[in-house]
Each structure stands twice: as C-alpha cells, then as structure tokens.
C-alpha positions as CSV (number, residue, x, y, z in Angstrom):
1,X,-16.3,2.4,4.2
2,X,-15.8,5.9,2.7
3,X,-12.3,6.2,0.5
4,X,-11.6,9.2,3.1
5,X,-11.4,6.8,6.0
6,X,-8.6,5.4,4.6
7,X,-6.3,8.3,3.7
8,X,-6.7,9.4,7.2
9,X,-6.0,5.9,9.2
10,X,-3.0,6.3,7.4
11,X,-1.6,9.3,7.6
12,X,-2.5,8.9,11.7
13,X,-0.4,5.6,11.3
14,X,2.4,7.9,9.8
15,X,2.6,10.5,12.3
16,X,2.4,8.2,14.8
17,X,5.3,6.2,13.5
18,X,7.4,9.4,13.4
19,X,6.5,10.9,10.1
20,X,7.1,14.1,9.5
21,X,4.6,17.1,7.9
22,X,5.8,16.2,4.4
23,X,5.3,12.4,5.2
24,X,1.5,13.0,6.2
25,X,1.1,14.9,3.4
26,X,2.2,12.6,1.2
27,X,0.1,10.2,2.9
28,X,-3.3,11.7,2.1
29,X,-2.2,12.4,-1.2
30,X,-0.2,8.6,-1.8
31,X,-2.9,7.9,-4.5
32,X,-3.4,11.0,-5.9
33,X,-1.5,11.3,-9.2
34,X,-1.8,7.6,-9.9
35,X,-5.3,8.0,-9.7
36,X,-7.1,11.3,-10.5
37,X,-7.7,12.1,-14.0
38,X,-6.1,15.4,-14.8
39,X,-3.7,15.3,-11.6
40,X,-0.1,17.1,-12.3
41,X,3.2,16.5,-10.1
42,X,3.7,19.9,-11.3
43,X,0.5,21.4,-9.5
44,X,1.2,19.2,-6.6
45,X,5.0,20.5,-6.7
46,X,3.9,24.3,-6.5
47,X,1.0,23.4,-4.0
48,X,2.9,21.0,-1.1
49,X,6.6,21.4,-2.0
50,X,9.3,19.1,-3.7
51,X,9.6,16.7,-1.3
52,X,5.8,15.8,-0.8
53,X,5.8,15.1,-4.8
54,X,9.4,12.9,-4.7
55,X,7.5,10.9,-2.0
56,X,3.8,10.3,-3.8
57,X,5.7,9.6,-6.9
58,X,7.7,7.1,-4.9
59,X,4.0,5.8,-3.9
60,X,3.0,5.5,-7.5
61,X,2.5,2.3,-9.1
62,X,2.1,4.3,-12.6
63,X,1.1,7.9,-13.7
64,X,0.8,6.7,-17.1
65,X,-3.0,6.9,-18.5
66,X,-4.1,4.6,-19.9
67,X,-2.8,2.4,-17.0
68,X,-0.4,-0.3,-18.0
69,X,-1.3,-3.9,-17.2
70,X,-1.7,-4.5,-13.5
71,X,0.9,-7.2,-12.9
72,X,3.4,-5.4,-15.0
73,X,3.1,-1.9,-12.7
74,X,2.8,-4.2,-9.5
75,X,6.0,-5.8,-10.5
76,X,7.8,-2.4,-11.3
77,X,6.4,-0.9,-7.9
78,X,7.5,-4.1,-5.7
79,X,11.3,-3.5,-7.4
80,X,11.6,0.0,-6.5
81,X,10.5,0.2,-3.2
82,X,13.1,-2.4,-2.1
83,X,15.9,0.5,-2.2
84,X,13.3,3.7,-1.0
85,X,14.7,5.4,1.9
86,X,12.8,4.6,5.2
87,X,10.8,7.8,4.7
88,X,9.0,6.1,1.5
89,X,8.4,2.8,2.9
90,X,6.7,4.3,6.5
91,X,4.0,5.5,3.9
92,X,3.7,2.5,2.1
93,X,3.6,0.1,5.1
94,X,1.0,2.3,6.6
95,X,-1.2,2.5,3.5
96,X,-1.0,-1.6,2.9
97,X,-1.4,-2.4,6.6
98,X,-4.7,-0.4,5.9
99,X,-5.5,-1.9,2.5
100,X,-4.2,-5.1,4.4
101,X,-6.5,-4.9,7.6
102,X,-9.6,-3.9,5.9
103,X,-9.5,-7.5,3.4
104,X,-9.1,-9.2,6.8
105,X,-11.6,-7.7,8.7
106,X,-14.1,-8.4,5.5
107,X,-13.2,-12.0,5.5
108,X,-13.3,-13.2,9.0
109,X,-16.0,-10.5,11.2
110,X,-19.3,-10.4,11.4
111,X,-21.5,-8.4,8.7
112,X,-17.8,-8.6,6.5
113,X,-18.6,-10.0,3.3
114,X,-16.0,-13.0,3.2
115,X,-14.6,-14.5,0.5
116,X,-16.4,-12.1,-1.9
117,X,-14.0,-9.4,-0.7
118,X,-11.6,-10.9,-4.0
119,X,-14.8,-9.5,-6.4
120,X,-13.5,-6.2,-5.5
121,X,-10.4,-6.8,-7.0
122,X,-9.4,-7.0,-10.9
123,X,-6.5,-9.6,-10.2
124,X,-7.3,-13.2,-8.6
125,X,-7.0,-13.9,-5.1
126,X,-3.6,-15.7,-6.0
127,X,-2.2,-13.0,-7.8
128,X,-3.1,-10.1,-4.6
129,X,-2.0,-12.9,-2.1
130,X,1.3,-12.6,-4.2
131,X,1.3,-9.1,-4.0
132,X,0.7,-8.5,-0.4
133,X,3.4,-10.6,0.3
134,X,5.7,-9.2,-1.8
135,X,5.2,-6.0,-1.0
136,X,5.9,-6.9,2.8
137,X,9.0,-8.6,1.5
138,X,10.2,-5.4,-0.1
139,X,9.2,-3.0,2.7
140,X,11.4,-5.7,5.2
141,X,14.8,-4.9,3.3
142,X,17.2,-3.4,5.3
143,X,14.0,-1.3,7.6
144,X,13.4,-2.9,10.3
145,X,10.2,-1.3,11.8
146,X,6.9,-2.6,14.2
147,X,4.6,-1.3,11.2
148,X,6.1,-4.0,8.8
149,X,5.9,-6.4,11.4
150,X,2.5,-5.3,11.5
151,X,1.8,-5.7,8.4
152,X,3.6,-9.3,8.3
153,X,1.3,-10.7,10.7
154,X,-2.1,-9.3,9.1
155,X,-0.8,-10.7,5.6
156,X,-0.4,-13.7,7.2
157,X,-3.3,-13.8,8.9
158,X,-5.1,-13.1,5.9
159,X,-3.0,-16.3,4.1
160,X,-4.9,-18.5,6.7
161,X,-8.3,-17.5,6.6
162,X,-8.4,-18.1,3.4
163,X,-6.7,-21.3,3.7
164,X,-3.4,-20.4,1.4
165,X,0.1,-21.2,3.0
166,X,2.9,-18.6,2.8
167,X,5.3,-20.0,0.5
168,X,8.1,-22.0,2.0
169,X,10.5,-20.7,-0.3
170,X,9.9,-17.4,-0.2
171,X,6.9,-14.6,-0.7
C-alpha cells in the first residue's frame, strides 16, 4: 500500500473526529521530522505555524539522527503521551488505529501475507504486541473517545489472531 494512503486515512479519521485545520495538518505531517533526513521544526514552524510543529513534535518518537535504540524512544514516547492534551492524542489514535488496522488486515484476509507481516518490523512480534498495547493504554488516560475504543478492539483483535492473550495484569 503506498505510504500516502496512510497519511491521508488519517488525517480523514482526524477531521472526522473533530480535528481542527492545524490537527490535519499535523496529521499528514505526524512522521515528518522524525523521519526525513534534513527535515527542520524550524522550516515547518515558518511553513504551517506554531501550533502544527508543537503537535508533530508531540507525534515524535525522536528527532535525534542517528535514531536512538527502538525500545528506548518507544518507551519515552508511551510516557509522554499519557499527559498530551486531547488534541495530541486524536492524532495519535488515528495514526495507530491505521498502523493497527493494516497488521490485522495482513494477518487474517485473503491475499494478506499473515504472520510474515512481523518481518516488516525491526522489533519481535512480542515487543510491538507490547507496544500497541501500551500505546492504547496511554491514549485511554483521562480521554475518553470511540477512536481509542477503536483502536482497543483492533489491538485486541490482532492479540487473538495471533494467538497472544492481553495480559491480565495490565498492557
């Protein structure tokens, strides 16, 4: 599926949720400075405004190159997004319920590649299992909202067709 696909499922998952112009925008730009050599929150500052830049560094695991270890920015990303305001964590939910509904549809439809989906991935199944559910976790503080419920359910849903419980005690 063409990258593009993606940034524009969610920004239409944004601004159909309520998100606002700087929201959307943030949304087809939510991996930009984390991942584009040469990127600048400076140039993105004097292109799309402040707020767009507060929200896609919000939506930045790291903008450190090289990239730190993936667990390590994981783990710092999963902290901070507890306490984002509610306009932070619409974008996120939408972009993992994306990230989140295309693993599941490659495990479990037909012409999906099953459980070679995890080959696409530089941690272990395990360790993006772990991540997916504590991302959900995170997003569920104090924000109530369907697209986290959404995203609950897919995560879940991904758990069992691959045959891995949800932890009892926790994500």
């Amino acid at each position: 599926m063409p990258y593009l696909t993606h940034l524009l499922q969610v920004t239409a998952w944004v601004g159909e949720s309520g998100g606002d112009e700087d929201q959307m925008i943030a949304a087809v730009l939510h991996d930009y400075l984390e991942d584009i050599p040469g990127s600048s929150a400076a140039a993105m500052t004097e292109r799309f405004g402040q707020q767009v830049t507060d929200y896609v560094l919000a939506l930045s695991d790291t903008t450190e190159r090289p990239k730190p270890p993936w667990r390590e920015r994981k783990e710092r990303y999963i902290a901070h997004l507890r306490d984002e305001p509610p306009e932070v964590k619409l974008i996120s939910a939408c972009d993992k319920l994306h990230n989140a509904t295309t693993i599941l549809r490659d495990l479990t439809e037909p012409g999906g590649i099953g459980e070679a989906i995890w080959d696409r991935f530089n941690p272990p199944r395990e360790s993006t299992l772990w991540y997916y559910r504590q991302v959900t976790a995170a997003l569920e503080l104090g924000w109530p909202h369907p697209r986290v419920d959404e995203l609950r359910a897919v995560v879940l849903a991904i758990h069992d067709a691959v045959g891995v419980a949800w932890p009892e005690d926790g994500p």
